[in-house]
C-alpha positions as CSV (number, residue, x, y, z in Angstrom):
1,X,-0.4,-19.0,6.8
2,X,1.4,-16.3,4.8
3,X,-0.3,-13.0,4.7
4,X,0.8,-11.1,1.4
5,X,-0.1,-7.5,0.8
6,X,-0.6,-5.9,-2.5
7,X,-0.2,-2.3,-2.8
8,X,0.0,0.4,-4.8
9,X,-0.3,4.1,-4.3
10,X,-4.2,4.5,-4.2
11,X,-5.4,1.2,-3.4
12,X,-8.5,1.9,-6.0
13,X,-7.9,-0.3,-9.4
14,X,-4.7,-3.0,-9.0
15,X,-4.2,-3.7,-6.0
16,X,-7.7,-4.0,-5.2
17,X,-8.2,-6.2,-8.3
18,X,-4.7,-8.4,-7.2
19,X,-6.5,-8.8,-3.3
20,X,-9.9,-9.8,-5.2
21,X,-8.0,-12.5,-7.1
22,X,-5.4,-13.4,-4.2
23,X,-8.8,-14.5,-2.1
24,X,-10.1,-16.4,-4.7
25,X,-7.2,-17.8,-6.5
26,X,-4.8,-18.3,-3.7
27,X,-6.5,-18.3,0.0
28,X,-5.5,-22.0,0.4
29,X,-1.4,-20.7,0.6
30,X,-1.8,-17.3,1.3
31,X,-4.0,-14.3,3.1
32,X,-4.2,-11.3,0.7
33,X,-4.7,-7.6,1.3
34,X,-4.1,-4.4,-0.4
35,X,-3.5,-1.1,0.9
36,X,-1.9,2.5,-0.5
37,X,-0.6,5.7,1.0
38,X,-3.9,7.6,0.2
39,X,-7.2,6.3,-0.8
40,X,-9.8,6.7,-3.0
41,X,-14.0,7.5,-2.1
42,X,-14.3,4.2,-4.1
43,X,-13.2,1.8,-5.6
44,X,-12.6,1.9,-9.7
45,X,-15.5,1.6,-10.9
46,X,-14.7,-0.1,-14.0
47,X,-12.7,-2.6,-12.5
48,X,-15.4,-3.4,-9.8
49,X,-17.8,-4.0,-12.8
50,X,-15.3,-6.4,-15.2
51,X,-14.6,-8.6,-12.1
52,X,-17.9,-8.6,-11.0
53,X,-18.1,-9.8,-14.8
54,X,-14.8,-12.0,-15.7
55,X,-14.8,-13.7,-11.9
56,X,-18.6,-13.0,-9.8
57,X,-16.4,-10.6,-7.5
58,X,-18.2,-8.0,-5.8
59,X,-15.2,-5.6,-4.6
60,X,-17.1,-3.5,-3.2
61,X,-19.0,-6.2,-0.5
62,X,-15.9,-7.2,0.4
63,X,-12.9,-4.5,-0.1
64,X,-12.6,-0.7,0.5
65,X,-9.0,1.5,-0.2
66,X,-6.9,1.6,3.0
67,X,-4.0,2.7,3.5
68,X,-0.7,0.8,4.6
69,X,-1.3,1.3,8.6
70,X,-4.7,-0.7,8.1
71,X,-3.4,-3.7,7.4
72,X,-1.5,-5.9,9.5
73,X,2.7,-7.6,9.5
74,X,2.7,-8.9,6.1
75,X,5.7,-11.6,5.2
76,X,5.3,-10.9,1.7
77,X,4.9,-7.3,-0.2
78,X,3.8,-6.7,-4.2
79,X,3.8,-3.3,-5.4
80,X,1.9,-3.2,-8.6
81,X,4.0,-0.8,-10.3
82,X,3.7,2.3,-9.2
83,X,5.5,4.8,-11.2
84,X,6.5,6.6,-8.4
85,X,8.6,5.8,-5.3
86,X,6.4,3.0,-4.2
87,X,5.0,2.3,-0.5
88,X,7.3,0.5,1.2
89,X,6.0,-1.9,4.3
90,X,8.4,-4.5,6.2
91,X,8.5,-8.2,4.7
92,X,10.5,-11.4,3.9
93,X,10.1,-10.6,0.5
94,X,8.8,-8.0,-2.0
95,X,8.7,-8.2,-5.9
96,X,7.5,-5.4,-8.2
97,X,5.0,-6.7,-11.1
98,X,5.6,-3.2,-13.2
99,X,1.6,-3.5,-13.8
100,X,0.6,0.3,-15.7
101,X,-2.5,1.6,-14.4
102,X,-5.6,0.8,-16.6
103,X,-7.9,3.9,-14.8
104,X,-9.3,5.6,-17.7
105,X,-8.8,3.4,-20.3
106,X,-10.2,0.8,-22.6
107,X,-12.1,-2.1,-20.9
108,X,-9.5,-3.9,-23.1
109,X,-6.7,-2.3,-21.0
110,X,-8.9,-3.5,-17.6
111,X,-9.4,-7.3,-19.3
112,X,-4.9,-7.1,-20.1
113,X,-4.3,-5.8,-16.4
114,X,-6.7,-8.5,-15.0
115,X,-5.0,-11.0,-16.8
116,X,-1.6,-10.3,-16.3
117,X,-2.8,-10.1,-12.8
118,X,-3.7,-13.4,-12.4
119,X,-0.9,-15.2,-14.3
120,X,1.1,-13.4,-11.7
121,X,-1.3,-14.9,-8.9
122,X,-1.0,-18.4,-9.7
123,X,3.2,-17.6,-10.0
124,X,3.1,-16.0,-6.6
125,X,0.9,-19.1,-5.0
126,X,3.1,-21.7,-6.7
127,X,5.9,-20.0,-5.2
128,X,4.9,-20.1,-1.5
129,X,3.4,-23.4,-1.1
């Protein structure tokens, strides 16, 4: 099975949300993990608390922010957008999903990023199987 890593530069809001959604949506084409070059204490707190809404995801039962070494090979690498130079980790493929960061904004910016987040998903899965 393909493993797919999703990462950003904190690993606290998308790419978190993008691994949440990856095991749910995808986890019969593809293993999904996030990771960053720093972390975070936590996870963003309004994120865990709309997909513990929108999908009965508890991130943090199941996730914390790592960084890229804590992960392992991936084939296939999303960076979320960063803004910056982003992370770079060896793959078969990598595609950027130019996702802004939602921290500190609207719940309505959180519900747009979640979306767009798992349109994406079910691209990515239709793509690998």
């Amino acid at each position: 099975m393909k493993k797919v890593a999703f990462i950003c530069v904190h690993n606290s809001c998308r790419s978190q949300i993008a691994e949440a959604l990856g095991k749910k949506l995808a986890s019969d084409v593809f293993e999904s993990y996030s990771a960053g070059t720093e972390t975070k204490p936590q996870i963003n707190q309004d994120a865990v608390r709309l997909m513990k809404q929108l999908h009965g995801i508890d991130m943090e039962a199941t996730q914390h922010s790592k960084l890229l070494s804590e992960i392992p090979e991936v084939d296939v690498v999303v960076t979320m957008g960063c803004n910056v130079q982003c992370p770079f980790l060896p793959c078969f493929h990598q595609e950027d999903w130019g996702l802004e960061d939602p921290s500190g904004k609207s719940d309505e910016a959180f519900l747009e990023t979640i979306r767009l987040i798992e349109q994406k998903m079910l691209e990515l899965k239709r793509k690998l199987q």
